[in-house]
N, C-alpha and C positions, 0 to 999 in steps of 0.2 A: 719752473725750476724744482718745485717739490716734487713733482712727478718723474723729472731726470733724475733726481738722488732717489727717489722708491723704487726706481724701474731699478736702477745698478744695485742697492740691497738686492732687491729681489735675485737680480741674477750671481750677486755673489754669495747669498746668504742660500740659494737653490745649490750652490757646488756647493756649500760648507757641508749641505746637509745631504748632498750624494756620497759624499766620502765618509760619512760621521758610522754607518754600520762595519763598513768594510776598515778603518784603521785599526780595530783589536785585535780582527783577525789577518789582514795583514800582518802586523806585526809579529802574533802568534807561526805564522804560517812562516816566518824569516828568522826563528829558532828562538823568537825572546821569551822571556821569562814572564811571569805575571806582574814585577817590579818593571820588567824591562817594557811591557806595555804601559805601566803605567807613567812612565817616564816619557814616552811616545806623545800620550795625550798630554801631559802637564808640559811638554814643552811647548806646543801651541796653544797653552794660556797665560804662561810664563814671559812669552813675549810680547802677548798683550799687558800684562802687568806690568812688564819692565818698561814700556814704550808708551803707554795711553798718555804719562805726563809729558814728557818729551813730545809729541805728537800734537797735544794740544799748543806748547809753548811754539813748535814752529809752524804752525797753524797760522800764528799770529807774525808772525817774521818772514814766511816766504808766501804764504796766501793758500788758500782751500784748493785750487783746483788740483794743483802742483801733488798735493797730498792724496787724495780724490784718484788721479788719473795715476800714481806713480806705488801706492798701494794693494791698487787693483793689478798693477801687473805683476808684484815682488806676489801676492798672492798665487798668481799665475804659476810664476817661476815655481815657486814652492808645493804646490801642488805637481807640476811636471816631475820635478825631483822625486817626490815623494813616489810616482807612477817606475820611478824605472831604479829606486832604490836597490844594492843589492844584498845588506846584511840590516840588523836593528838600528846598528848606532848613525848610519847614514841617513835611514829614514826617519829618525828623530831629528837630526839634526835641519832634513828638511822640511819635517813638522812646525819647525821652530820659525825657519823661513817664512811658511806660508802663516802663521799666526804674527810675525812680523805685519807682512803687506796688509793682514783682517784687521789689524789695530790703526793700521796709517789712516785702513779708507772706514771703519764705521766710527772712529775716535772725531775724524773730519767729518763726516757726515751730518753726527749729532750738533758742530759749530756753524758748519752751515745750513742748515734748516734754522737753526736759534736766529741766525743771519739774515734769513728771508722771512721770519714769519711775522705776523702783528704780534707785541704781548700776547692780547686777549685773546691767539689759538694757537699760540705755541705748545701746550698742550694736545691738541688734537693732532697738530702735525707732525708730530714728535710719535705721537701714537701712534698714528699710519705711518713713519718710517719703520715702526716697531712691528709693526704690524704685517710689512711684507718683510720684514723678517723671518714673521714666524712661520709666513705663509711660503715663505723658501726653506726651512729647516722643517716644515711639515709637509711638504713634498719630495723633497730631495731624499730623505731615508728611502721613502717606499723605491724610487726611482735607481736611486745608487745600488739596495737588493735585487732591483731584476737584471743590471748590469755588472753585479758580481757574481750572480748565475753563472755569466762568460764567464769572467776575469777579474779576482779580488784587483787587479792594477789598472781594469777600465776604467772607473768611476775616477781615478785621479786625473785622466787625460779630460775627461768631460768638463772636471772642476776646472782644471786648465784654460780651458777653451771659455767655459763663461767667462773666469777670471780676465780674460781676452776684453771678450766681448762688454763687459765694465767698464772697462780702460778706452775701449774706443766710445761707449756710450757718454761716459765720461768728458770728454776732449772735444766731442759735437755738440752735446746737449746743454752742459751747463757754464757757468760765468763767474768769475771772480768776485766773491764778495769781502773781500778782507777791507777792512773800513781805513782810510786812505790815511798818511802818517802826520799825526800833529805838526801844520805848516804847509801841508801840502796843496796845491792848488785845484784840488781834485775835490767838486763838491759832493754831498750825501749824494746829491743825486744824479751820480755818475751813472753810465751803464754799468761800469764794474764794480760800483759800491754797493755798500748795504742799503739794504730796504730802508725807507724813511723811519719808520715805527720804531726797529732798530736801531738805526743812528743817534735816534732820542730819546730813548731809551737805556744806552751804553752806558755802565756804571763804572765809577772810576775803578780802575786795577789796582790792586793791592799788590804787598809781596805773595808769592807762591805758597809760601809756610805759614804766613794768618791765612789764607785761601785753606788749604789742608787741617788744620789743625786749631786754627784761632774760632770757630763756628763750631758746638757741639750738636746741634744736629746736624751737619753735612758729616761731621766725624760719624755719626751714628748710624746713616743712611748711607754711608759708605759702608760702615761695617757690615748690616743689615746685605748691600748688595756685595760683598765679598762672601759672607755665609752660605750666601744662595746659591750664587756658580760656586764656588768649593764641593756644596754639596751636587749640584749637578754632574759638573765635570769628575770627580771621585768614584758617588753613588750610580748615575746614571751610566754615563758615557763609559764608564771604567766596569766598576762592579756586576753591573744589571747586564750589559751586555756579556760577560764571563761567564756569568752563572746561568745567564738564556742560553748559551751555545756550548758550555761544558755539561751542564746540571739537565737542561730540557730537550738539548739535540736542536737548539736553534741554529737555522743557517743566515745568510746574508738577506736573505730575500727577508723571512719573518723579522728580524730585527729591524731593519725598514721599517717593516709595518708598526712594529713597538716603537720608535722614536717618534715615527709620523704621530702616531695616537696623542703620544705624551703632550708632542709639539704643537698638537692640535687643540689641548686642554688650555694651551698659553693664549693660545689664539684669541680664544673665545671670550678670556677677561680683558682684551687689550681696547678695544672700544668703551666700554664702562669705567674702565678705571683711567683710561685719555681723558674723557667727557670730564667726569667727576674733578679732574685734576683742574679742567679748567673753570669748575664753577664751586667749588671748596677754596674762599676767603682767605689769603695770606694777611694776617692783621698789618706786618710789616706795609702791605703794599697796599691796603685803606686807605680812602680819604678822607679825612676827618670831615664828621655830618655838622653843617651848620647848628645850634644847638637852639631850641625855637624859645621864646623869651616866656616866662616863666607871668603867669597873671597876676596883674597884683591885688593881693585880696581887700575887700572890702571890709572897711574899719566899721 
């Protein structure tokens, strides 16, 4: 099952990253402004911000595949859109689509790998979901610049087609693991339920708002990961490519190659810092050490 959700990142996280050269100059090339590009990109992050909590909460109410299989295809749709847009505000609009369906299926993603793994390597597996990621965002540029060569609107029909291809790998490969409803006659160790490790492991649910906001370091490490894509999506995605194809006479093909590079930098810490993650000590989750009894000294 780890393997069915790495293979579908892979193939959705490779369209994310064939389109990711060509959408500034797309947009540029359909009369927008450099605001108007940047509205382009901020709406497909915009809907993953708007959606990652909703996403997660029906995650738990209709079940992962449902999310999984039905994300990968609004992804689809949204990419298609975006391939036969015909002014700015259309193709943002279906920017926004396709950043929909990316939040349904890697927001579920990250619940079900937590769902199938032991504790003790959910860190690693988390990794390597991360990891073909990066390894699809660090192909797909190069890939999406030799297919904007042709046609700044190929790469989107491509993204399409993976996004396809997700949705069906999706629907074959994997299995429901939404853990069965307090009452129900369904034990842990359904075919459709979660892994044992998991099921006993399950910690009880709080409200949503002590979840958010009552824990200062998730507040923190939220913050910490909101600064990051900000700066990404801004700096990189926005800026870097503007000033490569206005400033140096970069085309679609070279920018490729400049995201692959970047995306290939990600790559390379994602193994060391999985491992690490799983052998750096939560005190929280310690077992307290028997404490060995103390000699008694001699009078």
């Amino acid at each position: 099952r780890v393997t069915a959700v790495c293979g579908s990142t892979l193939a959705m996280m490779l369209g994310h990253g064939v389109a990711a050269p060509c959408v500034p100059l797309l947009s540029s090339s359909l009369g927008a402004s450099v605001g108007d590009v940047g509205l382009a990109l901020s709406t497909f992050g915009f809907a993953r911000l708007a959606l990652n909590v909703p996403v997660g909460l029906a995650s738990d109410r209709i079940g992962r595949k449902p999310l999984l299989v039905g994300g990968a295809l609004v992804n689809a749709a949204g990419h298609a859109a975006s391939a036969v847009a015909p002014d700015a505000a259309t193709f943002a609009v279906a920017r926004f689509i396709a950043g929909a369906g990316n939040a349904a299926y890697l927001g579920t993603a990250q619940v079900y790998l937590s769902d199938v793994a032991a504790p003790k390597q959910r860190g690693r597996v988390l990794g390597l979901n991360h990891a073909a990621l990066l390894v699809g965002v660090s192909l797909g540029p190069v890939l999406g610049g030799f297919g904007a060569e042709i046609s700044l609107r190929a790469p989107f029909y491509a993204v399409a087609a993976l996004g396809l291809v997700s949705a069906i790998h999706a629907v074959r490969a994997l299995e429901e693991t939404k853990p069965p409803a307090p009452g129900s006659d369904r034990g842990a160790s359904s075919a459709n339920g979660p892994s044992r490790e998991s099921a006993d492991a399950s910690p009880p649910r709080g409200r949503l708002l002590d979840v958010l906001v009552g824990d200062a370091r998730f507040a923190s490490a939220a913050a910490a990961h909101a600064t990051t894509f900000a700066l990404r999506q801004g700096g990189r995605n926005l800026l870097l490519a503007l000033i490569a194809s206005d400033v140096f006479g970069y085309g679609p093909l070279q920018l490729g190659q400049l995201f692959g590079a970047m995306a290939l930098t990600d790559l390379i810490g994602v193994g060391p810092a999985s491992w690490l993650s799983d052998k750096v000590k939560d005190p929280r989750y310690r077992r307290p050490r028997r404490s060995l009894p103390s000699p008694t000294p001699r009078l």
